[in-house]
Structures are given as structure tokens and as C-alpha cells.
Biopython code that builds the backbone (N, CA, C, O; Angstrom):
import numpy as np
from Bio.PDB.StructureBuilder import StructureBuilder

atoms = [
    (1, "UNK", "N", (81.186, 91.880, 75.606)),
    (1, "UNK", "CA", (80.763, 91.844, 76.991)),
    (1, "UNK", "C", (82.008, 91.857, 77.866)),
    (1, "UNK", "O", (82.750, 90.881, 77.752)),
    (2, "UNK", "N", (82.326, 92.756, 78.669)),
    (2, "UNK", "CA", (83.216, 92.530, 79.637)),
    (2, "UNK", "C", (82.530, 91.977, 81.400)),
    (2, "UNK", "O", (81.517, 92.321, 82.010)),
    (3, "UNK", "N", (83.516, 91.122, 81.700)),
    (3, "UNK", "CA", (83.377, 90.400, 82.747)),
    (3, "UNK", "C", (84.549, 90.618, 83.591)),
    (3, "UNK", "O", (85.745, 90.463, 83.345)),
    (4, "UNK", "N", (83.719, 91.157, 85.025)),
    (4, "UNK", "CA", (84.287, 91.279, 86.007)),
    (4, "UNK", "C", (83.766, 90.670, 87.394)),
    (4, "UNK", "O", (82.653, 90.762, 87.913)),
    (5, "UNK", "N", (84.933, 90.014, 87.829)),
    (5, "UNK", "CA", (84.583, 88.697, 89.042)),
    (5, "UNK", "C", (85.487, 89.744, 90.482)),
    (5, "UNK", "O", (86.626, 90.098, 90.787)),
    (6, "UNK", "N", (83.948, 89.878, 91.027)),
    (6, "UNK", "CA", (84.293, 90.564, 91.940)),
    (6, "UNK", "C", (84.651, 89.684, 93.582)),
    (6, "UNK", "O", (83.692, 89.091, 94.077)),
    (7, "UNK", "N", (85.840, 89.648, 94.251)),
    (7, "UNK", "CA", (85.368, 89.293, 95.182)),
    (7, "UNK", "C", (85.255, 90.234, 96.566)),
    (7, "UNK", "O", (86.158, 90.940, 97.016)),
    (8, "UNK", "N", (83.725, 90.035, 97.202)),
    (8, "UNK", "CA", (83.083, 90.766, 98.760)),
    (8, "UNK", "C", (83.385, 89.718, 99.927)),
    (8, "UNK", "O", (83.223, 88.508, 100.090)),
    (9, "UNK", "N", (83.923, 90.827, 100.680)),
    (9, "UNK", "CA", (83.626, 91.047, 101.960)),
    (9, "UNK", "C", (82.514, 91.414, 102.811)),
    (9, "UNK", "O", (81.990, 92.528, 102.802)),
    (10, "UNK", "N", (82.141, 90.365, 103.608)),
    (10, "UNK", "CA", (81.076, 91.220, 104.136)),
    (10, "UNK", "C", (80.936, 91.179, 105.686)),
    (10, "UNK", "O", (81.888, 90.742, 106.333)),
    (11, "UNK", "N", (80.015, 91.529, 106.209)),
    (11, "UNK", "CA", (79.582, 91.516, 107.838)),
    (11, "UNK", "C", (79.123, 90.233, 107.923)),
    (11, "UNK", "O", (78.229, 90.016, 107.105)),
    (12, "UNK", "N", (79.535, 88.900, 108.919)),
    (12, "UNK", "CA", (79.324, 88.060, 108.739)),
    (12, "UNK", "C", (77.875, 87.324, 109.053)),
    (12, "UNK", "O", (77.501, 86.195, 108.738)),
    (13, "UNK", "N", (77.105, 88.503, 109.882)),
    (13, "UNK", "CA", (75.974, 87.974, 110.254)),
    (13, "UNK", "C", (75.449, 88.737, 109.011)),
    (13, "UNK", "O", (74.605, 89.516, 109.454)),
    (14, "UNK", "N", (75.508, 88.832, 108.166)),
    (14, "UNK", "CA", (74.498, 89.880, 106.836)),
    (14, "UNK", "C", (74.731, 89.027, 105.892)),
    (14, "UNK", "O", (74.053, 89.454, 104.957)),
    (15, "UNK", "N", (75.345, 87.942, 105.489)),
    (15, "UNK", "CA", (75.994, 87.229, 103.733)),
    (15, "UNK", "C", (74.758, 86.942, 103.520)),
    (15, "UNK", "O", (74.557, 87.751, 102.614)),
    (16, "UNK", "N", (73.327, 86.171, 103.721)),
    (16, "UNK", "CA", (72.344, 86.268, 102.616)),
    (16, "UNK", "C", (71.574, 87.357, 102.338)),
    (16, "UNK", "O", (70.960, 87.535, 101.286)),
    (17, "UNK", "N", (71.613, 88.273, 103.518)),
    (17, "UNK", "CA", (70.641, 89.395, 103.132)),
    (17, "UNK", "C", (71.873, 90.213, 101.866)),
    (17, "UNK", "O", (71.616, 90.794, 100.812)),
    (18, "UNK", "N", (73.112, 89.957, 102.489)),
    (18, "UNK", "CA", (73.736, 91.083, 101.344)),
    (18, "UNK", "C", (73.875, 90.412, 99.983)),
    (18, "UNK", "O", (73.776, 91.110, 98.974)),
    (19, "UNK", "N", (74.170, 88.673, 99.859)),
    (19, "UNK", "CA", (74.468, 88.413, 98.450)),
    (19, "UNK", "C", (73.154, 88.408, 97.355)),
    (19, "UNK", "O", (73.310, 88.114, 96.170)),
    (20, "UNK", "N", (71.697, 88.822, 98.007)),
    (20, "UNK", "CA", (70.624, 88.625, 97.670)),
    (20, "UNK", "C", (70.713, 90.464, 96.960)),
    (20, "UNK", "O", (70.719, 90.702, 95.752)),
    (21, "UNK", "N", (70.776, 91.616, 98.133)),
    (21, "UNK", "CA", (71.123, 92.428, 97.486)),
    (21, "UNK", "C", (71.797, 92.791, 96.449)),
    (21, "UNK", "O", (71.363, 93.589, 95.618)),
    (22, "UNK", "N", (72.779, 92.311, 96.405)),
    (22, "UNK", "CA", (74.376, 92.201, 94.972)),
    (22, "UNK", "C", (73.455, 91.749, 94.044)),
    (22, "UNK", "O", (73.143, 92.361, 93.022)),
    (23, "UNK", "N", (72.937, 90.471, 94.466)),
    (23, "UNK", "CA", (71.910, 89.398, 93.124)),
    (23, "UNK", "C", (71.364, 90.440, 92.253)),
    (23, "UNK", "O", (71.932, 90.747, 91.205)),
    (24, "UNK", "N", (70.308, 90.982, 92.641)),
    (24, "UNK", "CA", (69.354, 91.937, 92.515)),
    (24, "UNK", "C", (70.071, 93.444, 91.688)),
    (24, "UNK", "O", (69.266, 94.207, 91.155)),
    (25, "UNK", "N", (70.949, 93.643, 91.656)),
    (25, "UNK", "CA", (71.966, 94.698, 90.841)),
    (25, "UNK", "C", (72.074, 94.284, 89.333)),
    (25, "UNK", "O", (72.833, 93.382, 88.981)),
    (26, "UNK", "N", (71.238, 95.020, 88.406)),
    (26, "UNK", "CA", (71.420, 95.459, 87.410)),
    (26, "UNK", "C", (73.218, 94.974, 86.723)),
    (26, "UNK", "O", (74.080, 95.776, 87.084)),
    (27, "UNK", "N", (73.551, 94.214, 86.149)),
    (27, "UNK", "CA", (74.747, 94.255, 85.708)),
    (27, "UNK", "C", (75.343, 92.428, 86.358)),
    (27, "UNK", "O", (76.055, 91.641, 85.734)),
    (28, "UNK", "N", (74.835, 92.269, 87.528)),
    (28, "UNK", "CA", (75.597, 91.149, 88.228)),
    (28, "UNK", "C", (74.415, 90.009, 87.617)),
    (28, "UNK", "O", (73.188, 89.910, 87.641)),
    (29, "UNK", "N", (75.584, 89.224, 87.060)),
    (29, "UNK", "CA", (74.611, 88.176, 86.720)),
    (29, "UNK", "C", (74.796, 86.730, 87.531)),
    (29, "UNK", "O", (74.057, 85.760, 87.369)),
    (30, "UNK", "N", (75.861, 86.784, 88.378)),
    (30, "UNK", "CA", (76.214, 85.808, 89.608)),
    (30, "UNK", "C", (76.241, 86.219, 91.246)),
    (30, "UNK", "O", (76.342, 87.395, 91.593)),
    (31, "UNK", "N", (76.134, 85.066, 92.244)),
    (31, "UNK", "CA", (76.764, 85.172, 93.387)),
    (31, "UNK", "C", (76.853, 84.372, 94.137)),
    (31, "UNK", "O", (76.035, 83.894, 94.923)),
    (32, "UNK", "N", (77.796, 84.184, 93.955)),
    (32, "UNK", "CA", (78.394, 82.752, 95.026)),
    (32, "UNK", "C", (78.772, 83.028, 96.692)),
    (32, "UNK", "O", (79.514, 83.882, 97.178)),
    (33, "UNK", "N", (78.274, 82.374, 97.100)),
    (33, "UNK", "CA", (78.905, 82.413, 98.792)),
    (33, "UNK", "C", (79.954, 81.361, 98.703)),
    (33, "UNK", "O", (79.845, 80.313, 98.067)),
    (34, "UNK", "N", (80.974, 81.741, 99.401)),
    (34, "UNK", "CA", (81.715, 80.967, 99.270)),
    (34, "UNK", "C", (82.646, 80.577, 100.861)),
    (34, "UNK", "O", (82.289, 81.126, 101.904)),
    (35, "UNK", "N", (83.240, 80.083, 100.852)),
    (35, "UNK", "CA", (84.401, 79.644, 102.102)),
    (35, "UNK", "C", (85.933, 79.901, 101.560)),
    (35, "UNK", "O", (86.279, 79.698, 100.396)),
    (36, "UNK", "N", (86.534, 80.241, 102.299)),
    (36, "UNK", "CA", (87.731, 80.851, 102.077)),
    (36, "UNK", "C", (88.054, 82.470, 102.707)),
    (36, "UNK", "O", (87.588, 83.133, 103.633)),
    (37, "UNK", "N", (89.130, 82.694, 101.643)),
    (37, "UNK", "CA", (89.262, 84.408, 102.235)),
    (37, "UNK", "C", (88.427, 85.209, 101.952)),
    (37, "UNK", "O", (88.509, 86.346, 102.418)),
    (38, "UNK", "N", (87.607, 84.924, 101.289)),
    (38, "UNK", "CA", (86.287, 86.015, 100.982)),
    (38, "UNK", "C", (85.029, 85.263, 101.321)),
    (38, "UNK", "O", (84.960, 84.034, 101.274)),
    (39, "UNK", "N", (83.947, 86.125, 101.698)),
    (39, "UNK", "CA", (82.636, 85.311, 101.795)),
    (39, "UNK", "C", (81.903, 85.244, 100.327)),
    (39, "UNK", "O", (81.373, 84.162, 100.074)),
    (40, "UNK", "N", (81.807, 86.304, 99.298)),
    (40, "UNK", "CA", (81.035, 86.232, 98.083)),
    (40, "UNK", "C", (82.099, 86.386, 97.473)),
    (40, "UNK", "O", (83.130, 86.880, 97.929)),
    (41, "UNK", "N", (81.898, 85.932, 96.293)),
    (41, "UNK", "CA", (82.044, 86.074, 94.753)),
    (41, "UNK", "C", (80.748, 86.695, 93.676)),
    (41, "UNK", "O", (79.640, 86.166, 93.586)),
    (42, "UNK", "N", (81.130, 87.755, 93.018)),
    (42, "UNK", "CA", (80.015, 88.652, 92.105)),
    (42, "UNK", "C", (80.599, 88.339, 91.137)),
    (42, "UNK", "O", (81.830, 88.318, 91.117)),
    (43, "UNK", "N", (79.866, 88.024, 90.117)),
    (43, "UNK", "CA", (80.111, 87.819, 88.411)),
    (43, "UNK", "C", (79.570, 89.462, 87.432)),
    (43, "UNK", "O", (78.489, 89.629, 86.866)),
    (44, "UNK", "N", (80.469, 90.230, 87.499)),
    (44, "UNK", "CA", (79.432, 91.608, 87.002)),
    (44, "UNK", "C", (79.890, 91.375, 85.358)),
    (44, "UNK", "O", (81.051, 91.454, 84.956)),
    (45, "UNK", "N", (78.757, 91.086, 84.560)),
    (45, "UNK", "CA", (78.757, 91.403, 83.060)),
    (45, "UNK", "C", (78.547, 92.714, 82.520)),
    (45, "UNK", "O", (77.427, 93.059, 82.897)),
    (46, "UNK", "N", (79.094, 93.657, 81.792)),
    (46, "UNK", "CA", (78.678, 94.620, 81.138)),
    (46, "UNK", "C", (79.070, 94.818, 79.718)),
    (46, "UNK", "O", (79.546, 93.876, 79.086)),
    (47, "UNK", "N", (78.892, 96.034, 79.159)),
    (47, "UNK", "CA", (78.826, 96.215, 77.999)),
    (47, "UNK", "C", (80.190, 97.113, 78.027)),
    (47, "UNK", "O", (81.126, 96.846, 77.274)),
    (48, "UNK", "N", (80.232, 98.219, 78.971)),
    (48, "UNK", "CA", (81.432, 99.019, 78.698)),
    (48, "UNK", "C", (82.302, 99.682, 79.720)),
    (48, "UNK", "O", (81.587, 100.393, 80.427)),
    (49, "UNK", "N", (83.644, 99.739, 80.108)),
    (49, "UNK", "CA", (84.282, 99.739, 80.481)),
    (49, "UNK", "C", (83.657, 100.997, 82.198)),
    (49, "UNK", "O", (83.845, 100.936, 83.413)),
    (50, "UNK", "N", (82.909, 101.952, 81.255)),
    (50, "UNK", "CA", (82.087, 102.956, 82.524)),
    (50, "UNK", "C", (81.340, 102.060, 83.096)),
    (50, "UNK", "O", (80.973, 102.424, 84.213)),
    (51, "UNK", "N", (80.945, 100.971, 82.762)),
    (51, "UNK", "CA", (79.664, 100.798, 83.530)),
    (51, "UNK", "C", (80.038, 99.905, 84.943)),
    (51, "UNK", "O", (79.462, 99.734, 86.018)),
    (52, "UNK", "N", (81.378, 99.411, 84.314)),
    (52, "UNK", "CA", (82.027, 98.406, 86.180)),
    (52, "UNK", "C", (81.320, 99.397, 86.488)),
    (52, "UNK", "O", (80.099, 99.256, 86.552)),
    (53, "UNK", "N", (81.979, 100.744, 86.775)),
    (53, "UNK", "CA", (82.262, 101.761, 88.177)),
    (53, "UNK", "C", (80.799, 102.061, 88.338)),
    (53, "UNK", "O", (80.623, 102.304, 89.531)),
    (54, "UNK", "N", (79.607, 102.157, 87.636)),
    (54, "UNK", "CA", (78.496, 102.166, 88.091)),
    (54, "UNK", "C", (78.053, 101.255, 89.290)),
    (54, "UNK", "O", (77.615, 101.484, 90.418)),
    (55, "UNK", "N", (78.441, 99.787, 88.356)),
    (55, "UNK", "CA", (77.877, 98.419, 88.850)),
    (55, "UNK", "C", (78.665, 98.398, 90.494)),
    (55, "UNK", "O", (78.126, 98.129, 91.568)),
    (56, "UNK", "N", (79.702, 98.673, 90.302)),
    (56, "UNK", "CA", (80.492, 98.161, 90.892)),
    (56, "UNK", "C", (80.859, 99.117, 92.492)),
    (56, "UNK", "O", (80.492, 98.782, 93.618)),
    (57, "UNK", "N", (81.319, 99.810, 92.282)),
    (57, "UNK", "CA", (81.981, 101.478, 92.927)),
    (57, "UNK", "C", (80.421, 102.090, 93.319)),
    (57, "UNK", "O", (80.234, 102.362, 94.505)),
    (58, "UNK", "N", (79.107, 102.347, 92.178)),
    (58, "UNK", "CA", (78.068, 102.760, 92.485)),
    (58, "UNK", "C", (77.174, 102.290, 93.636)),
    (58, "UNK", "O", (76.637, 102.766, 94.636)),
    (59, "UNK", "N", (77.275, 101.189, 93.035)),
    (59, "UNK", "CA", (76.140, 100.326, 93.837)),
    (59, "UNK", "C", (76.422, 99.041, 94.940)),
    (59, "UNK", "O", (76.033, 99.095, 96.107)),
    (60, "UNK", "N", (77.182, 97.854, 94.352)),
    (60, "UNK", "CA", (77.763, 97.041, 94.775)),
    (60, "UNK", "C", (78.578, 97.315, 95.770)),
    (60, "UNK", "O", (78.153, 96.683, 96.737)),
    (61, "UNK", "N", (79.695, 98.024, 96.119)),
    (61, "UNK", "CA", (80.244, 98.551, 97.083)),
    (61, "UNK", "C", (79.610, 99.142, 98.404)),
    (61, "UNK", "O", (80.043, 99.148, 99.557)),
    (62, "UNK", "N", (78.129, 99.771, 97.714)),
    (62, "UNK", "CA", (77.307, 100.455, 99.183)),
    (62, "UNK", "C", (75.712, 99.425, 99.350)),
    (62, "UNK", "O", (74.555, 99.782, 99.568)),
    (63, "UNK", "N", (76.161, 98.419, 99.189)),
    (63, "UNK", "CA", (75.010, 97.397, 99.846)),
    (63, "UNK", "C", (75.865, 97.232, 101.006)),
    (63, "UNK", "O", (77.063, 96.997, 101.164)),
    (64, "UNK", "N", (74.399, 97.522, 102.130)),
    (64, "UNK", "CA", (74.526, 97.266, 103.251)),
    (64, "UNK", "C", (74.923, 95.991, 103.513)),
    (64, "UNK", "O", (74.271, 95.049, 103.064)),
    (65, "UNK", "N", (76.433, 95.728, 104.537)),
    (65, "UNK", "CA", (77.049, 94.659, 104.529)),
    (65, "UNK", "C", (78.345, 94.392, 103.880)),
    (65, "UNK", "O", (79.232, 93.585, 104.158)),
    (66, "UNK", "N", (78.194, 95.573, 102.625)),
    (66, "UNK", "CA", (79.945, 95.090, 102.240)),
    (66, "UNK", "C", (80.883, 95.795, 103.158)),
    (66, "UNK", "O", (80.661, 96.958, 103.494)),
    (67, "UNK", "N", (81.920, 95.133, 103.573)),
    (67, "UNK", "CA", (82.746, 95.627, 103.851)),
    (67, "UNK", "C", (84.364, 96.286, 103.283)),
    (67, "UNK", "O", (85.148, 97.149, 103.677)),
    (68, "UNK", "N", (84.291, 95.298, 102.131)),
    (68, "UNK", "CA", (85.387, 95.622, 101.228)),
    (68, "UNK", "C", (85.386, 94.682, 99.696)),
    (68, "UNK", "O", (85.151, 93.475, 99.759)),
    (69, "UNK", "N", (85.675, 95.366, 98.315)),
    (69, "UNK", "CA", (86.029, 94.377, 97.309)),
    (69, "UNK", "C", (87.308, 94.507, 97.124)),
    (69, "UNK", "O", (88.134, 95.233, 97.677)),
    (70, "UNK", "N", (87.429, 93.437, 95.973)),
    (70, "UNK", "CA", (88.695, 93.290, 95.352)),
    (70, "UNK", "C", (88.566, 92.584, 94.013)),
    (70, "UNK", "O", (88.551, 91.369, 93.819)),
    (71, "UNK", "N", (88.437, 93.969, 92.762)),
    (71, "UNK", "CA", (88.033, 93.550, 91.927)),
    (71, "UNK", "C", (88.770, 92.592, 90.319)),
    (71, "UNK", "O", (89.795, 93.210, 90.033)),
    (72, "UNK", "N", (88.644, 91.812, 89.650)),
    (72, "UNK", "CA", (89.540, 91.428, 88.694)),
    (72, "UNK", "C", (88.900, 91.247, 87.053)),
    (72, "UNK", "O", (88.108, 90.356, 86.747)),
    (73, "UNK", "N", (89.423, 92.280, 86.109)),
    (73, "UNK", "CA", (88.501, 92.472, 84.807)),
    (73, "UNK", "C", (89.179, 91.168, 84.280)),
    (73, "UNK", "O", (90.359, 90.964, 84.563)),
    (74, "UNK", "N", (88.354, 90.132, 83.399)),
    (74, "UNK", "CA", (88.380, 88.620, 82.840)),
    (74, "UNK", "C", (88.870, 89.572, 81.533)),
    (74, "UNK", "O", (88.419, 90.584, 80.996)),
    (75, "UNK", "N", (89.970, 88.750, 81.325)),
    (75, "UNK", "CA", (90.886, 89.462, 79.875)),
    (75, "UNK", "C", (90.228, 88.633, 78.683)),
    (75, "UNK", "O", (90.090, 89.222, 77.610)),
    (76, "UNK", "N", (89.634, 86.745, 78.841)),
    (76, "UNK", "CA", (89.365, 86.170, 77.881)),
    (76, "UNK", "C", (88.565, 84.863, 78.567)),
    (76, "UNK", "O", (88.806, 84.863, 79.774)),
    (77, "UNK", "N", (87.828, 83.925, 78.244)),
    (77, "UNK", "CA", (87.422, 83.378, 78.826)),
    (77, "UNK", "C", (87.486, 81.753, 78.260)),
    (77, "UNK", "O", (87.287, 81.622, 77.052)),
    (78, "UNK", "N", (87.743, 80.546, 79.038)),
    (78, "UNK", "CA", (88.206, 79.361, 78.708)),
    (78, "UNK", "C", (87.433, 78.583, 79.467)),
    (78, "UNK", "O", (87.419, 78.635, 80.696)),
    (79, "UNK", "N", (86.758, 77.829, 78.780)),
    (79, "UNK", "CA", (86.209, 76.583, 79.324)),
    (79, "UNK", "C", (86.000, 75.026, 79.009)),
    (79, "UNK", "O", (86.695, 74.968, 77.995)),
    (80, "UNK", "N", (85.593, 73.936, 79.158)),
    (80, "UNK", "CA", (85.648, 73.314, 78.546)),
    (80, "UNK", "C", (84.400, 72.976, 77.863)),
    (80, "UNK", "O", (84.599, 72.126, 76.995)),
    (81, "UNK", "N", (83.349, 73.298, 77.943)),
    (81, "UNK", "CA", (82.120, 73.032, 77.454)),
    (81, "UNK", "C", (82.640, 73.782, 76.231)),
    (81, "UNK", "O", (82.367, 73.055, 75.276)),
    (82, "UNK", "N", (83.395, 75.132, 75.695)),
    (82, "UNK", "CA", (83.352, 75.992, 74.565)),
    (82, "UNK", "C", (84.193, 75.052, 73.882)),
    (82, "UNK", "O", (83.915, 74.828, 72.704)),
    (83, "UNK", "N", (85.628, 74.179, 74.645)),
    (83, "UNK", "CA", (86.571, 73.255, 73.679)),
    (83, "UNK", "C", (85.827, 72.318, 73.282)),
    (83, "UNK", "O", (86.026, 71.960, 72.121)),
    (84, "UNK", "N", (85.008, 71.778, 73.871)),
    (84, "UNK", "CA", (84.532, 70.546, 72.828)),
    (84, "UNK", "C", (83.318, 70.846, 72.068)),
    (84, "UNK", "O", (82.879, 70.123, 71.174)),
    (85, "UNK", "N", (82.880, 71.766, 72.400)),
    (85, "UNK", "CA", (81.842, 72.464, 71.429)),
    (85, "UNK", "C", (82.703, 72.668, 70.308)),
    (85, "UNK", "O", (82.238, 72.654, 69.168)),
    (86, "UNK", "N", (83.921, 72.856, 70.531)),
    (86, "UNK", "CA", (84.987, 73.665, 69.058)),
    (86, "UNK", "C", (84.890, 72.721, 68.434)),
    (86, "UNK", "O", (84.319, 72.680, 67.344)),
    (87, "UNK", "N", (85.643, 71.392, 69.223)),
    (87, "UNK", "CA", (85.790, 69.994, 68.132)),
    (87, "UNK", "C", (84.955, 69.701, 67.669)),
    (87, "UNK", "O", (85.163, 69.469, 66.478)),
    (88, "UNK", "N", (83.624, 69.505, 68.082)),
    (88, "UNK", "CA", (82.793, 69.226, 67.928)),
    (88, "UNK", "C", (81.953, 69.358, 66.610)),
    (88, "UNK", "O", (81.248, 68.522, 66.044)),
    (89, "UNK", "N", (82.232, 70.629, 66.299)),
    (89, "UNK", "CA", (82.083, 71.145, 64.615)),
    (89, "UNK", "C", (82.126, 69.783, 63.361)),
    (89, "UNK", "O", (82.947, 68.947, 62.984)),
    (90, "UNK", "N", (80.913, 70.122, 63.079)),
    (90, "UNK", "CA", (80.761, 68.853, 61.889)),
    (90, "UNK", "C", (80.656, 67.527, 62.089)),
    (90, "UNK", "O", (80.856, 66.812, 61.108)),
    (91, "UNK", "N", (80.401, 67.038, 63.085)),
    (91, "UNK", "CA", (80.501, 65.454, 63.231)),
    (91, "UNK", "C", (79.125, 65.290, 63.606)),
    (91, "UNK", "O", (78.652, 64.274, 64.117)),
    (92, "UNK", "N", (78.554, 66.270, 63.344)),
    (92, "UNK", "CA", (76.441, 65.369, 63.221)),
    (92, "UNK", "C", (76.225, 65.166, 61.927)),
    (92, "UNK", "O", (75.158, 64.684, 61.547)),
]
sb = StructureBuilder()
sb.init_structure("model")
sb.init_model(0)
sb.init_chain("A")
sb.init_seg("    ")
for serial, (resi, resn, name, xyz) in enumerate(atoms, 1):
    if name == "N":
        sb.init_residue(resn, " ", resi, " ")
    sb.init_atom(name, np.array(xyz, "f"), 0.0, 1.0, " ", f" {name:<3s}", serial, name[0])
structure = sb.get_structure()
């Protein structure tokens, strides 16, 4: 699975109608509104390297309201629920 954490720009009177749109996209399995330099954050999961530019460039980019992304492909993923799940091995 490749994971790409997109962050949108958008028109500021549009962020729920647009992060509801993004929601609703085939491929995005997150969306955060957020505060800071960006208004959303998109979580796009896929299978293969063509399909960002579908998800992403296709569709995501021309919901009414974006104004701009800035996208970043997740090279590996770390958390802590997966580390102590690791240790965790064998002690039931």
C-alpha cells in the first residue's frame, strides 16, 4: 500500500463542503481540517504508484475549493501502537 499525506489549500469559506468532497474520493481514506499553514490534510492510500496521479492530480486537485496541494509519498510507517504490539509477541 502506498501512502500519500496530502496537504490542501482551500477557499476559506468552502473547507467543509470541500473536505467532505476529498472524503468521498475513491483512494482517500482521511481528512483532517486542520489550523496552521494549511487548512486540510488528505491521507490518500493506494495500491500503485499511477494511481496518486489519478487520486490525486485527477480528482483531488479539481474539487471545487482547492486552491493548491503539496504532496508527500510516506517512505515507511512508525507508530507506537505497531512497537508495542512488536514486544508484545508471546506474553499471553
Amino acid at each position: 500500500m502506498i501512502t500519500a499525506i496530502v496537504l490542501v489549500h482551500t477557499a476559506t469559506d468552502r473547507i467543509p463542503e470541500t473536505a467532505q468532497a476529498i472524503a468521498d474520493i475513491h483512494g482517500v481514506s482521511e481528512v483532517y481540517s486542520c489550523a496552521g499553514d494549511v487548512d486540510l490534510i488528505a491521507v490518500v492510500k493506494v495500491r500503485e504508484h499511477e494511481q496518486l496521479a489519478d487520486v490525486i492530480a485527477g480528482k483531488l486537485s479539481k474539487v471545487e475549493g482547492v486552491i493548491a496541494t503539496d504532496t508527500h509519498i510516506a517512505f515507511r510507517s512508525y507508530s507506537k501502537a505497531d512497537t508495542d504490539a512488536a514486544f508484545a509477541i508471546g506474553l499471553d
